[in-house]
C-alpha positions in Angstrom: 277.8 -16.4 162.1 275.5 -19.3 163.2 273.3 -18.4 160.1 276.5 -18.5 157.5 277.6 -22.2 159.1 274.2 -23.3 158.7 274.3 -22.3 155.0 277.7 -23.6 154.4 277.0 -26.7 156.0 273.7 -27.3 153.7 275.6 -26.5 150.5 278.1 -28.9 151.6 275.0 -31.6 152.1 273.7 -31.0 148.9 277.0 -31.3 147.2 277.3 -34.9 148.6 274.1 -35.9 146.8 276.0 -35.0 143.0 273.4 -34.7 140.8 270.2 -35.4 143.3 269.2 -38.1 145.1 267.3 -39.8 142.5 270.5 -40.1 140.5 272.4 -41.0 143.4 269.8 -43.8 143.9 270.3 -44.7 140.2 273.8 -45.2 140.6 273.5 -47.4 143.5 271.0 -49.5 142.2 273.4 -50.5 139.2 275.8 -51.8 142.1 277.9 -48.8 141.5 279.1 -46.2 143.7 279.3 -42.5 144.0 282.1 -40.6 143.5 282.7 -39.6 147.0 281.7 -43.0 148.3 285.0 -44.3 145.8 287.5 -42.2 147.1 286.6 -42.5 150.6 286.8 -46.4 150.3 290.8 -45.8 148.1 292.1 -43.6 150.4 293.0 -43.8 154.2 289.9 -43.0 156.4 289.2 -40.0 157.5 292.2 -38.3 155.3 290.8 -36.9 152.0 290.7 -32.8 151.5 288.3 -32.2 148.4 289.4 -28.9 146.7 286.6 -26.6 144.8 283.6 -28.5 146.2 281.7 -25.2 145.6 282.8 -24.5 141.6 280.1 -24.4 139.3 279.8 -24.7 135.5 278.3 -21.9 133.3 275.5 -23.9 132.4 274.6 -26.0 135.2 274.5 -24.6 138.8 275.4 -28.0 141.0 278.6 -27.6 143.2 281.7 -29.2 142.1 280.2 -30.3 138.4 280.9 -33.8 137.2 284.2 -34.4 139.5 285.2 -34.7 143.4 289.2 -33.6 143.4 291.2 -33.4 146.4 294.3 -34.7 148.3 295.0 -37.3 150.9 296.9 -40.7 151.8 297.0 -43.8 151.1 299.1 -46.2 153.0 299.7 -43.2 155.1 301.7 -41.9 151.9 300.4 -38.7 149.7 298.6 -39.2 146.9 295.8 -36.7 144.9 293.0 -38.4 143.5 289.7 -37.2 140.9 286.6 -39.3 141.1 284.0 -38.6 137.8 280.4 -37.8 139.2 277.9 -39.8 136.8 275.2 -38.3 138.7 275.8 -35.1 137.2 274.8 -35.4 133.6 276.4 -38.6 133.1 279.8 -37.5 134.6 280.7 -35.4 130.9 283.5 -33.6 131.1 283.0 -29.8 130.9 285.7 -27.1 131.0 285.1 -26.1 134.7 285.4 -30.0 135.9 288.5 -29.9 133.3 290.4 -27.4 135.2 289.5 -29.3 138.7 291.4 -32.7 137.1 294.3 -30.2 135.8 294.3 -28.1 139.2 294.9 -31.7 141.2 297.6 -32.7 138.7 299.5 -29.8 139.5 299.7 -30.5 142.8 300.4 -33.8 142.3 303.5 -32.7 140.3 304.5 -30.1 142.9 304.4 -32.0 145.4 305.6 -35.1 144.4 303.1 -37.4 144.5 300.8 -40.2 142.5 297.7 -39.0 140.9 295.1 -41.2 140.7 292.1 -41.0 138.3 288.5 -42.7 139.1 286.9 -42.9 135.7 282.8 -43.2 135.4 282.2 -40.4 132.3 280.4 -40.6 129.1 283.0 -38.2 127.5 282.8 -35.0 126.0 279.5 -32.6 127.7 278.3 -31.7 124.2 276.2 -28.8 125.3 279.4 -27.1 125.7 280.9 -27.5 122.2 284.4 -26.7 121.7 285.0 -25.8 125.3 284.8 -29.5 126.6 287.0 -30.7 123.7 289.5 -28.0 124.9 289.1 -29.0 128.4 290.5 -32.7 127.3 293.3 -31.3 125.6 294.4 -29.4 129.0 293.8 -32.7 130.7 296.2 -34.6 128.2 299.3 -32.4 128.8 299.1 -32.5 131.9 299.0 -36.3 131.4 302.2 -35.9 129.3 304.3 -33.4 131.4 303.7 -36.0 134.6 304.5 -38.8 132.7 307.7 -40.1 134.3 307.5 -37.6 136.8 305.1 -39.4 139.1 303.1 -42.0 138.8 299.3 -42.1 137.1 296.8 -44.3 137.7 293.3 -44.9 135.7 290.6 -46.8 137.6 287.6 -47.1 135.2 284.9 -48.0 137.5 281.7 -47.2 134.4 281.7 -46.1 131.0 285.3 -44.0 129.5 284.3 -42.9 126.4 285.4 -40.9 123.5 287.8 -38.5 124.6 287.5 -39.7 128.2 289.7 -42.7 127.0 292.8 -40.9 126.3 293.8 -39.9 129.5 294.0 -43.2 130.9 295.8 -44.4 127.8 298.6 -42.1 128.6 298.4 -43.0 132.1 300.7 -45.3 133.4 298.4 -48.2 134.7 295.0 -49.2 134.1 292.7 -50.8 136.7 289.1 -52.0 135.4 286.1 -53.7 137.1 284.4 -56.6 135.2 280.7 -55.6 133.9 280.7 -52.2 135.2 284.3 -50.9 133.3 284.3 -50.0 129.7 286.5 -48.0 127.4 285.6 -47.3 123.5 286.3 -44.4 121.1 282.7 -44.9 119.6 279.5 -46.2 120.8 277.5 -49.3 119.5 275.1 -46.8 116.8 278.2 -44.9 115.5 279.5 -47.9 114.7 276.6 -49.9 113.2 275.7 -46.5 111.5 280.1 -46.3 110.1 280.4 -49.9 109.0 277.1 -52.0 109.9 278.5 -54.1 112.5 276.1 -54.9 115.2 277.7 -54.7 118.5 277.3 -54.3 122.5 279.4 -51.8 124.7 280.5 -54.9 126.3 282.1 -56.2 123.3 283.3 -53.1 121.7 285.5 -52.0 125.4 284.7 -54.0 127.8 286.8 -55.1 130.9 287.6 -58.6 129.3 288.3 -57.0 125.5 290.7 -54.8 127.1 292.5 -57.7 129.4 293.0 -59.9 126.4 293.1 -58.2 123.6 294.1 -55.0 123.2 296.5 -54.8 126.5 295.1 -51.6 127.7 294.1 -53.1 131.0 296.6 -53.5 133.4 294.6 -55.2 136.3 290.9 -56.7 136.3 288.3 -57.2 139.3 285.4 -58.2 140.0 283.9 -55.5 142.2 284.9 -51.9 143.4 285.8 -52.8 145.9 288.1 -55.5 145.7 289.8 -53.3 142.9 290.3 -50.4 145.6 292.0 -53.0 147.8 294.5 -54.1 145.2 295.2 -50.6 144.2 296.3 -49.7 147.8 298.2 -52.9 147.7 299.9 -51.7 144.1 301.0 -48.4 145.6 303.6 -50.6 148.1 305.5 -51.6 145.4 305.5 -48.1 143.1 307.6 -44.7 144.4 306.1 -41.1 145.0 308.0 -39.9 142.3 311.0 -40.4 139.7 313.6 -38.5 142.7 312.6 -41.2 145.4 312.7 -44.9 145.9 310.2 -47.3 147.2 310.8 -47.9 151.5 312.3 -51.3 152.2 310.2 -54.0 153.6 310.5 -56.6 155.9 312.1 -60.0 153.9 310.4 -62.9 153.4 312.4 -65.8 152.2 310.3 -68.0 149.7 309.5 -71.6 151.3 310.7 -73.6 148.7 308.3 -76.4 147.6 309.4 -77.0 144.5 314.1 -77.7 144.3 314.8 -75.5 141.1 317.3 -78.0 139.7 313.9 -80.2 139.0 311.9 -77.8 137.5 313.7 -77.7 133.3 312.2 -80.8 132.1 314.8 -83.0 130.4 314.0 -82.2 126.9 314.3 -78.5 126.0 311.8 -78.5 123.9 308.9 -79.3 126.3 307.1 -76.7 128.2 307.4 -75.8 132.1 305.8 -73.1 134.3 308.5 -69.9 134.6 305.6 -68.6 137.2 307.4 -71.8 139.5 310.9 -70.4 139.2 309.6 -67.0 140.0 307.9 -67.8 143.5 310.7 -69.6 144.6 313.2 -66.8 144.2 311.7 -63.5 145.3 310.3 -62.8 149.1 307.4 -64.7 149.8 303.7 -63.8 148.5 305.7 -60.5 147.0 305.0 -61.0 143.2 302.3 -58.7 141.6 302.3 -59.5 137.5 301.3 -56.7 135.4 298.6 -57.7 132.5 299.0 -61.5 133.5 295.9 -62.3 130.4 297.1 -60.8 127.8 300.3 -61.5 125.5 300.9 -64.5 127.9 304.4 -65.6 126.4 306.0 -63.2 128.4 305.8 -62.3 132.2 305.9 -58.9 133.8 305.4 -57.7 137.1 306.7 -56.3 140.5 308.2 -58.0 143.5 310.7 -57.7 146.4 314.0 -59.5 146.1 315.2 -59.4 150.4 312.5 -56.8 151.2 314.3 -54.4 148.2 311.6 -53.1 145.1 312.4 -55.1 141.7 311.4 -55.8 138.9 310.8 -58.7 136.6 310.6 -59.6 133.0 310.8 -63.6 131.9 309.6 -65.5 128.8 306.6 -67.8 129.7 307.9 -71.2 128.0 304.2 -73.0 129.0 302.8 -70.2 125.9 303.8 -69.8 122.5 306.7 -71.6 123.7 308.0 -67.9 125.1 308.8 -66.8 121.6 309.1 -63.0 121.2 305.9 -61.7 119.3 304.2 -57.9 118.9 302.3 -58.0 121.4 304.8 -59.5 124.0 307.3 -56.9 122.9 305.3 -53.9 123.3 304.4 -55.2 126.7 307.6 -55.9 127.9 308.7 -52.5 126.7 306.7 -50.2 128.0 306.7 -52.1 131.5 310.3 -51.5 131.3 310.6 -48.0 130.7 308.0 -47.2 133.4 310.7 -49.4 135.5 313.6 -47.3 134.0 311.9 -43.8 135.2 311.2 -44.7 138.9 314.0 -46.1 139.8 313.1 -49.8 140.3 315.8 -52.4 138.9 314.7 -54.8 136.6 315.7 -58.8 136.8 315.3 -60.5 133.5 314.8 -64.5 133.2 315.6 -65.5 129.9 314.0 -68.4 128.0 313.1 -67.5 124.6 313.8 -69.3 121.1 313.5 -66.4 119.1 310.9 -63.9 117.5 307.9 -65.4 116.5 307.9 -65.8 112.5 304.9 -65.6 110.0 303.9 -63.1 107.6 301.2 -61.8 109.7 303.6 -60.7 112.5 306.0 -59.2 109.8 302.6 -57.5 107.8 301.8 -56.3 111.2 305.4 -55.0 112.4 307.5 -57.6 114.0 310.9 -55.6 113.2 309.9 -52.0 114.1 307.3 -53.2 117.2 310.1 -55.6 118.2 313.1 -52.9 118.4 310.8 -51.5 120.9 311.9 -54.4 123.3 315.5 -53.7 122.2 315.5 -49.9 122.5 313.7 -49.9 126.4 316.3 -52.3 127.5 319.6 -50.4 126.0 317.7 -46.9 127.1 317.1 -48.4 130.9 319.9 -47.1 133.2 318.7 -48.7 136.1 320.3 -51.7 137.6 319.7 -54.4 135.1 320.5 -57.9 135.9 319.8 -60.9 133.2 319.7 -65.2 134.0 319.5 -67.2 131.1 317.8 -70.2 132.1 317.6 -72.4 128.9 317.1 -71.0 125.3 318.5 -67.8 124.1 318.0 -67.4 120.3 318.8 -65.4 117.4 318.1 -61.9 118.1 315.8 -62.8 120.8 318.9 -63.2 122.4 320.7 -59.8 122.0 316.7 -58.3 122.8 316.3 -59.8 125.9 318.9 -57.8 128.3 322.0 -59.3 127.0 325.4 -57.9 128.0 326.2 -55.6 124.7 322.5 -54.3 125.2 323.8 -52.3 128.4 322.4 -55.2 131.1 325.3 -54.5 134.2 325.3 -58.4 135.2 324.4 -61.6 133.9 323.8 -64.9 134.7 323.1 -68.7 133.2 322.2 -71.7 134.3 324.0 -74.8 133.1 320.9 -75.5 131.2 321.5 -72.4 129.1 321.6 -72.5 125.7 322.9 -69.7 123.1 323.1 -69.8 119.8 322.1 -67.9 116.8 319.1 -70.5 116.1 318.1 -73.8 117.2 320.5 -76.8 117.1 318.6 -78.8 114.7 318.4 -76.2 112.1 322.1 -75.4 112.8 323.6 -78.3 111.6 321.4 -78.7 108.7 322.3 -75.9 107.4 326.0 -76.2 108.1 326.5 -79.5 107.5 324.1 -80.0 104.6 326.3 -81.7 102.6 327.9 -84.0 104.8 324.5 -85.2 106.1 323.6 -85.8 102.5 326.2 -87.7 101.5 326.3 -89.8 104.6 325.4 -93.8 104.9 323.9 -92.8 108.3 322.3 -89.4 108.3 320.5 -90.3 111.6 323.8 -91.3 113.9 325.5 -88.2 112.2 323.0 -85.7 112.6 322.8 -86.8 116.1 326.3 -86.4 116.6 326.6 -83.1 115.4 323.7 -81.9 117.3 325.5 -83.0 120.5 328.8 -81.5 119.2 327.5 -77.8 118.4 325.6 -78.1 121.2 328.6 -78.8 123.6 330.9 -76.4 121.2 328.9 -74.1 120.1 325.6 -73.1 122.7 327.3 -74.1 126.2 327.2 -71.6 128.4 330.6 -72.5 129.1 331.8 -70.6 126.0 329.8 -67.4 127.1 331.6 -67.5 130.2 334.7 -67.8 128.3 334.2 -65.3 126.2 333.3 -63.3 129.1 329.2 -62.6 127.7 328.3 -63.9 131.2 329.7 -63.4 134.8 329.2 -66.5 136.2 327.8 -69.7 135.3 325.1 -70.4 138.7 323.4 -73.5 139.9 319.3 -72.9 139.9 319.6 -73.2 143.6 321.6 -70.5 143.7 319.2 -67.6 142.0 317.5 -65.8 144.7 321.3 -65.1 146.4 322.9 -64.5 143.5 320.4 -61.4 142.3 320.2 -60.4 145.9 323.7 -59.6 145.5 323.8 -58.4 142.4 321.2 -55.8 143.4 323.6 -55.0 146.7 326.6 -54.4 144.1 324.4 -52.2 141.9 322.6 -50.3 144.2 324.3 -47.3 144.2 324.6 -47.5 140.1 325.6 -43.7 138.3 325.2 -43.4 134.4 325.9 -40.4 132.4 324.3 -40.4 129.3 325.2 -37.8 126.5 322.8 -34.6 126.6 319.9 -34.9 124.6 316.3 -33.6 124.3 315.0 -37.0 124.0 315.4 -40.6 121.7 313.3 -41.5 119.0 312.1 -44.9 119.7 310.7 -46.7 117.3 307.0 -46.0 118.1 
């Protein structure tokens, strides 16, 4: 028996060195760390179970291939976790570290927890042909059957290549470290040899590429470790799974540094920071926002409103004015549906002046990648409170959460303003004639613009109409959706039976 400990307890030795000690070495001298190292510093200490430590692939004989899978806790909560093993011939995916990933999924599904993906991997093992492209497509339906089941969650922590990039693209957030984190379909020579661009793997899928410009990236930081940290941090605010709810907290009332009532500068059309309205109405230091560089006209994150899990979506008026656009509408959508299947209510601030015009955004999809917007929020059957605060445009309006599009309760500040566009191109296009024909154009168009804007966009005359609950003073915000949430906590919808929607993808 001693003899068959000693021989396990080698094997188990030799498994923590991956792919040698040289590599291992390697990998630390790139300021990156190993696969076991990553997990051990994500999850709680001393509370990871790795599962088929000992499998072996046909062609190589180290124990556990390219991938550490196992089970443990973080925030003393369940979660299964994979960590990619670069040491072992560059972390490629072959079919036996394939049906590890899928094995950890399915327990992730059974048992109702997050899965959580550490991504170092140059993609496809090519020694293994077909069988490694196979092992990806297991790996992506599994992604697919968990999606909205529990939540998924892609730390790229080194190169995610080819098909390695997929999975986290289905997954529900992506994390990234600066330098070190990269994600591209192709490398540099493929391309150069496809189209004759030179290029870098920094600027084909690095960290920043993917944080402002193509929205992949969820989060970005600057080392491992700090990225760990924020991912534990995340988990707070996410559920185990679509049948639970996140635990309350403890509340935190906002210290209020700045009175609301001051913040809407006096003309409507100038700029102010919605990022001040939103720290003074949820519990203090509680607001995570979700892809905070990229499509920056619109605001998306987590937060707690009296120690209870929300959501929120606002317009940023200090970018692009807070105009709806392709890129902010597929942000805001997806964010929202992710909301919708975990249960978390979602509070929309509403100051937007329409959809952003141009023929590039209407070349590039403006109406289809805008109904997006329009479809999550009418889909969402979780509590859905809206506050106008100023400008409510056009269709923007109806888009952003508005009564008819299924929102439960809504809000505006006297500030609001709704109308089907702006005031100045209202009345010069209804009053055309009478502005031509005037002596005074000046002291009649500035008349009219205070008449429709009194008669026609007051929020007066949504509350009459009864578009709006209440009219609310800023001051009285954080109460007012704290109550709102109370009323609609125990919210039941029965939807007709269907497979699924088609939304307009």
């Amino acid at each position: 028996m001693k003899e068959d400990i000693l021989k396990l307890n080698k094997l188990r030795q030799k498994a923590l060195l991956g792919g040698g000690k040289d590599k291992v070495d390697s990998q630390h001298s790139k300021g990156k760390l190993t696969a076991i190292e990553r997990i051990n510093l994500l999850l709680d200490e001393n509370s990871f179970t790795e599962i088929d430590k000992f499998k072996i692939s046909q062609d190589i004989e180290i124990h556990g291939d390219s991938v550490v899978v196992g089970t443990g806790k973080i925030n003393n909560n369940d979660v299964c976790v994979y960590s990619q093993d670069f040491t072992v011939m560059g972390g490629s995916l072959s079919l036996t570290a394939a049906d590890k990933i899928c094995k950890i999924m399915d327990i992730a599904i059974k048992i109702g927890c997050p899965i959580i993906g550490i991504i170092d991997s140059g993609g496809a093992r090519i020694q293994e042909g077909v069988d490694s492209l196979v092992g990806y497509a297991k790996i992506f339906t599994k992604n697919v059957r968990s999606s909205g089941v529990i939540p998924q969650i892609s730390i790229i922590v080194g190169p995610s290549a080819g098909g390695a990039t997929y999975s986290p693209a289905v997954t529900d957030f992506i994390f990234m470290v600066k330098n070190i984190g990269q994600m591209y379909i192709t490398g540099p020579d493929v391309v150069k040899q496809v189209t004759g661009e030179d290029t870098t793997h920094e600027e084909l899928g690095g960290s920043e590429s993917h944080m402002k410009k193509s929205g992949l990236a969820h989060f970005l930081f600057d080392t491992e470790e700090e990225c760990f940290t924020n991912v534990r941090n995340f988990l707070k605010y996410i559920p185990q799974n679509n049948q639970e709810t996140v635990a309350e907290s403890d509340s935190v009332s906002p210290k209020l540094p700045v009175d609301l009532e001051n913040i809407l500068p006096s003309n409507s059309n100038h700029s102010y920071d919605m990022n001040e309205i939103i720290t003074n109405i949820v519990d203090k230091d509680s607001f995570i926002e979700i892809q905070d560089d990229y499509a920056k006209n619109i605001i998306i994150g987590l937060c707690k409103f009296n120690g209870k899990n929300s959501a929120i979506v606002a317009q940023q008026p200090k970018h692009l004015a807070g105009v709806l656009d392709i890129k902010a509408s597929e942000k805001a959508a997806r964010f929202i549906r992710f909301c919708d299947a975990f249960n978390i209510p979602i509070i929309s601030l509403v100051d937007v002046p329409g959809f952003l015009p141009g023929t590039d955004q209407e070349h590039n999809g403006i109406i289809r990648r805008g109904a997006k917007l329009l479809y999550a929020y009418a889909e969402a059957s979780v509590p859905k409170v809206s506050i106008i605060i100023r400008k409510a445009y056009g269709g923007a309006y109806i888009v952003m959460s508005s009564k008819y599009l299924l929102s439960d309760l809504n809000y505006a500040w006297p500030s609001a303003e709704v109308a089907v566009m702006g005031p100045e191109a209202a009345i010069k296009l209804i009053y055309r004639k009478e502005l031509k024909n005037s002596k005074n154009p000046e002291k009649l168009e500035k008349d009219l613009l205070e008449k429709y804007k009194n008669e026609v966009m007051s929020p007066y005359r949504l509350a009459e109409k009864g578009y709006i609950e209440d009219i609310i003073e800023p001051n009285q915000t954080r109460e007012t959706i704290i109550k709102s949430l109370e009323i609609l906590e125990n919210k039941r919808e029965v939807l007709p039976p269907k497979k699924h929607g088609n939304i307009p993808l």
